[in-house]
MMTF fields as JSON, N, C-alpha, C and O atoms, coordinates in Angstrom:
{
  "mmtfVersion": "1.0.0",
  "mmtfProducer": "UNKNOWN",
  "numBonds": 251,
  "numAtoms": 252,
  "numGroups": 63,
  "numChains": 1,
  "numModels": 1,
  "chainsPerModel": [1],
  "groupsPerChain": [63],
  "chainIdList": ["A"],
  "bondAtomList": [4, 2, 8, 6, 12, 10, 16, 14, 20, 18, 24, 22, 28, 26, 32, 30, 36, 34, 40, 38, 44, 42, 48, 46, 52, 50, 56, 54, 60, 58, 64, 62, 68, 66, 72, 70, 76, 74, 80, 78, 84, 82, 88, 86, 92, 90, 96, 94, 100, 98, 104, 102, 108, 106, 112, 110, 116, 114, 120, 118, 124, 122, 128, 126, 132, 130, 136, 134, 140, 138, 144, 142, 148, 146, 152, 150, 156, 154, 160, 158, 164, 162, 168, 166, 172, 170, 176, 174, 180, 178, 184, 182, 188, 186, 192, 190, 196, 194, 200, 198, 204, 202, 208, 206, 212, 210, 216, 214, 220, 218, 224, 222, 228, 226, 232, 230, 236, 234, 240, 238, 244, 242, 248, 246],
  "bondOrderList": [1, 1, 1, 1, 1, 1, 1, 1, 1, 1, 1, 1, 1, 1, 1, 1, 1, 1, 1, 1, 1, 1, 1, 1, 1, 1, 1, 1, 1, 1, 1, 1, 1, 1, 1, 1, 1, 1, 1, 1, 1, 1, 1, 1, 1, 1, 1, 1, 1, 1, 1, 1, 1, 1, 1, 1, 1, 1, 1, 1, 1, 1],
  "groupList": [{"groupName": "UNK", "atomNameList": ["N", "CA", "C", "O"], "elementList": ["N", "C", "C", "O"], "formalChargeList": [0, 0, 0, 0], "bondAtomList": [1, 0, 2, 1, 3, 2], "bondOrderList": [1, 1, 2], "singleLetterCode": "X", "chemCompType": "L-PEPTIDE LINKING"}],
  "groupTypeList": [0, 0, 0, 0, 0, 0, 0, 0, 0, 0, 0, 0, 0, 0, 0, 0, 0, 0, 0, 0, 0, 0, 0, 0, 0, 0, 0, 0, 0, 0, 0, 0, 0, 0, 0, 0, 0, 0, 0, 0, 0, 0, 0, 0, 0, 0, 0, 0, 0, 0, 0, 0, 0, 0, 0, 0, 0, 0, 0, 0, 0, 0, 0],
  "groupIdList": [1, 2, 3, 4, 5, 6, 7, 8, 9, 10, 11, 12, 13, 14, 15, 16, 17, 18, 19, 20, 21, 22, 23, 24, 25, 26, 27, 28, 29, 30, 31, 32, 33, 34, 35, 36, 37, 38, 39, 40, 41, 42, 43, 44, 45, 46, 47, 48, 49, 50, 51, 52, 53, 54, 55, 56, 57, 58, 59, 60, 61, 62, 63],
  "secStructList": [7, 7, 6, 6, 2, 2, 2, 2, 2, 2, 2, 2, 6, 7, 7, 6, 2, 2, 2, 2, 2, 2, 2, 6, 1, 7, 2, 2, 2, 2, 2, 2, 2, 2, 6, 6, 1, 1, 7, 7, 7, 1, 2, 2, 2, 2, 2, 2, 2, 2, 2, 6, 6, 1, 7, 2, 2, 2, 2, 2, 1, 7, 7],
  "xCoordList": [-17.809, -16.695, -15.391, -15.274, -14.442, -12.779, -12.285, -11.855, -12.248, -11.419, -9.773, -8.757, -9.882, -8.138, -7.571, -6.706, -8.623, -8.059, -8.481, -7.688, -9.359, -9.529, -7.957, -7.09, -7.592, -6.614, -5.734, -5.638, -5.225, -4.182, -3.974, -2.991, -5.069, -5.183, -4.829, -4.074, -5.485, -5.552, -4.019, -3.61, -3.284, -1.542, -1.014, 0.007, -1.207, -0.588, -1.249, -0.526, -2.083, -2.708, -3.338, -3.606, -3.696, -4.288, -6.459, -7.058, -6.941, -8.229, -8.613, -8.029, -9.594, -9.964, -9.53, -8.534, -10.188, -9.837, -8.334, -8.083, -7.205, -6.002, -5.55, -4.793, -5.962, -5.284, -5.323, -4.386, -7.101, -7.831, -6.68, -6.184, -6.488, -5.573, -4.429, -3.841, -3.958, -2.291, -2.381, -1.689, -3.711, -3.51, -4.103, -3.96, -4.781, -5.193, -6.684, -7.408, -7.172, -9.245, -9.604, -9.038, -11.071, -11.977, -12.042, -11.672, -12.537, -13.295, -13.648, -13.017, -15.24, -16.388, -15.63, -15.558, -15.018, -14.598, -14.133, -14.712, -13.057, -12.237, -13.079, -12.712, -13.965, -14.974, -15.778, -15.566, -16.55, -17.158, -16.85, -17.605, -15.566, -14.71, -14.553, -14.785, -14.102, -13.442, -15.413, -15.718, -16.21, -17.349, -17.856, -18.819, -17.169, -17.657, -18.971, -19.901, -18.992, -20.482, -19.981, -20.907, -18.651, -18.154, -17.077, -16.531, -16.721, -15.188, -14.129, -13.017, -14.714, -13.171, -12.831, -12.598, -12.745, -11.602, -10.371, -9.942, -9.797, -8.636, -7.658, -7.058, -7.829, -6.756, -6.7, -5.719, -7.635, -7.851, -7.69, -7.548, -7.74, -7.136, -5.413, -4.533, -5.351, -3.567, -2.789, -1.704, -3.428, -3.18, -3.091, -2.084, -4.274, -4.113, -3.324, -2.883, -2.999, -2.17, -1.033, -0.485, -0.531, 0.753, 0.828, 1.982, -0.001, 0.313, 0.426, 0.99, -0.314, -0.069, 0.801, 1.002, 1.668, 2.588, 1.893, 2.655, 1.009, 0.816, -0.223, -0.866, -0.14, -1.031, -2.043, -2.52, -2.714, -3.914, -4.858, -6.066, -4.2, -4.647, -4.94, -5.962, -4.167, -4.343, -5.268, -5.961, -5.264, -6.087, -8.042, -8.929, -7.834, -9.27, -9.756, -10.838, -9.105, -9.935, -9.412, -9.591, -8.912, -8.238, -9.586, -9.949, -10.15, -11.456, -12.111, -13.102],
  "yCoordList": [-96.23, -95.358, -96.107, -96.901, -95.844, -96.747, -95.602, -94.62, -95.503, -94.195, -94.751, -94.056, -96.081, -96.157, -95.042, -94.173, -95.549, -95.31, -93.712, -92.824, -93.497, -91.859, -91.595, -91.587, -91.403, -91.089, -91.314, -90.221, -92.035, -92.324, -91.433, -90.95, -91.347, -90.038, -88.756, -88.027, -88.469, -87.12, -87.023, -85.865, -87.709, -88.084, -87.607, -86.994, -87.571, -87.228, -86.175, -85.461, -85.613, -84.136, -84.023, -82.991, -85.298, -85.596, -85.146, -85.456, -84.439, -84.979, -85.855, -85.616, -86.943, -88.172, -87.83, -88.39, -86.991, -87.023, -86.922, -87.374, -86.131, -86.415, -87.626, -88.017, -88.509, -89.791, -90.408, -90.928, -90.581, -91.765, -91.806, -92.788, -90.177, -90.329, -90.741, -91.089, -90.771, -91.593, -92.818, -93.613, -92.963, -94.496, -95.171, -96.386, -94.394, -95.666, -95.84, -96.518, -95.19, -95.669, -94.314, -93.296, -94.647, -93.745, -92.733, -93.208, -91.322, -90.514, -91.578, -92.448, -91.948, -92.5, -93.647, -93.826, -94.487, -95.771, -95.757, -96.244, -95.122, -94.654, -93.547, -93.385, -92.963, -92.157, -93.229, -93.487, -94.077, -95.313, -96.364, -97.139, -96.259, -97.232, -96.72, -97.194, -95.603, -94.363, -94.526, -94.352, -94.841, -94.611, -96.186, -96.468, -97.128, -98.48, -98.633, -99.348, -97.792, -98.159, -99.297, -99.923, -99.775, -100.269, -100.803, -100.14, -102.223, -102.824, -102.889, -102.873, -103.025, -103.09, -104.37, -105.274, -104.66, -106.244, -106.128, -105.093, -107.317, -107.989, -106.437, -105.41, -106.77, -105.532, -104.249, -103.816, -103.722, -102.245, -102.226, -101.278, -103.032, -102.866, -102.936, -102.285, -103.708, -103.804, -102.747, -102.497, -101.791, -100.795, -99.478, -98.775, -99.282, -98.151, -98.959, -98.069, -100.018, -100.23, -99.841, -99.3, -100.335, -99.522, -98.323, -97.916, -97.563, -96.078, -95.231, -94.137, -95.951, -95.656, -95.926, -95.35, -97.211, -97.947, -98.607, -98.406, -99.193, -99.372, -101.067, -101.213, -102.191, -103.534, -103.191, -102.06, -104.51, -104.384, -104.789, -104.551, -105.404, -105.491, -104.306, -104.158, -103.525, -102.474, -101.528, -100.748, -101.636, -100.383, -100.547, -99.893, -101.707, -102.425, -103.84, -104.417, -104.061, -105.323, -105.002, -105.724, -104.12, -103.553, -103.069, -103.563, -102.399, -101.528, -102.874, -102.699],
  "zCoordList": [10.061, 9.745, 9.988, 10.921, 9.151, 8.752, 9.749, 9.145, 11.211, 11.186, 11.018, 10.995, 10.922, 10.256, 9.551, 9.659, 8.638, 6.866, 7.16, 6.848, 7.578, 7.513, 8.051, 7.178, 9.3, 10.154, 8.875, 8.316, 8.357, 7.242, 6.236, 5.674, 6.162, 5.136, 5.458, 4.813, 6.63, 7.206, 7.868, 7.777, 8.358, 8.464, 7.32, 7.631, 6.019, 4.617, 4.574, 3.879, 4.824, 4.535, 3.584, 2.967, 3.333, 1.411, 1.921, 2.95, 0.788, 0.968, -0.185, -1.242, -0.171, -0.342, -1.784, -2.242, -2.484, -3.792, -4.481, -5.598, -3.473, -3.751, -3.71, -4.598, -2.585, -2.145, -2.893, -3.498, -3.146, -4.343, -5.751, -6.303, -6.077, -7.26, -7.235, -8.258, -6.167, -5.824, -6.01, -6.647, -5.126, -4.905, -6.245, -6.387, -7.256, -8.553, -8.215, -8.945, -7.039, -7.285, -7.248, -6.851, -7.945, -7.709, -6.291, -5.218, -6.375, -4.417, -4.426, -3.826, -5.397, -4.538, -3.946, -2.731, -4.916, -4.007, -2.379, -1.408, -2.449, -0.969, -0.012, 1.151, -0.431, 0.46, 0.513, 1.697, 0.164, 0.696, 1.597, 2.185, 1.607, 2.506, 3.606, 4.718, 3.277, 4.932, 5.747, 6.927, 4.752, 5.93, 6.057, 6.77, 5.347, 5.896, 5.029, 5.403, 3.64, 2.901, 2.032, 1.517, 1.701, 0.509, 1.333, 2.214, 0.991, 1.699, 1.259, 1.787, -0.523, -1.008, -1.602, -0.8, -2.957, -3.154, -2.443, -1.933, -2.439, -1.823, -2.929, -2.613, -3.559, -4.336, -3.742, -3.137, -3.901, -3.883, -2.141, -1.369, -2.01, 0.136, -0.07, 0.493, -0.825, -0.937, -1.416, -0.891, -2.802, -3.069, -1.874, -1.798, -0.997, -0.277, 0.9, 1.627, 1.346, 2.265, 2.469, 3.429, 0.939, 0.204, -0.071, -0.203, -0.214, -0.015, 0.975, 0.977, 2.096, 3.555, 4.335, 5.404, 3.695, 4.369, 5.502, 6.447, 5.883, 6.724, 6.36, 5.32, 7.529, 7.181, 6.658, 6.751, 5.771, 5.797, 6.985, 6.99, 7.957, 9.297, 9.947, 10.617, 9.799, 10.792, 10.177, 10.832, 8.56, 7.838, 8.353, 8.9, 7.791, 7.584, 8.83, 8.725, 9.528, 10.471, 11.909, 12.889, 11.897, 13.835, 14.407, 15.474, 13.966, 14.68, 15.648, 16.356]
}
């Protein structure tokens, strides 16, 4: 489990399927990630970083 990226989400009040559409991916993609089934290209980490405002350090490799 990303609880980063969960927490990030749940900070915006978004559920996965709102976010996903902000951010440009698929639920499944970003519900795969929030549970650590799926990592993500170099892109699609840069995209929700930027929508969170927040590193990709801190989203994805802090845990």
């Amino acid at each position: 489990m990303n609880q980063a990226l969960v927490s990030a989400r749940k900070e915006r009040g978004l559920t996965i399927s709102e976010a996903a559409k902000q951010i440009g991916i698929s639920h499944g993609m970003l519900a795969m990630m929030e549970t650590g089934k799926r990592k993500g290209s170099d892109e699609t980490k840069m995209k929700i970083a930027r929508f969170y405002q927040k590193s990709i350090e801190e989203l994805f490799y802090a845990h």
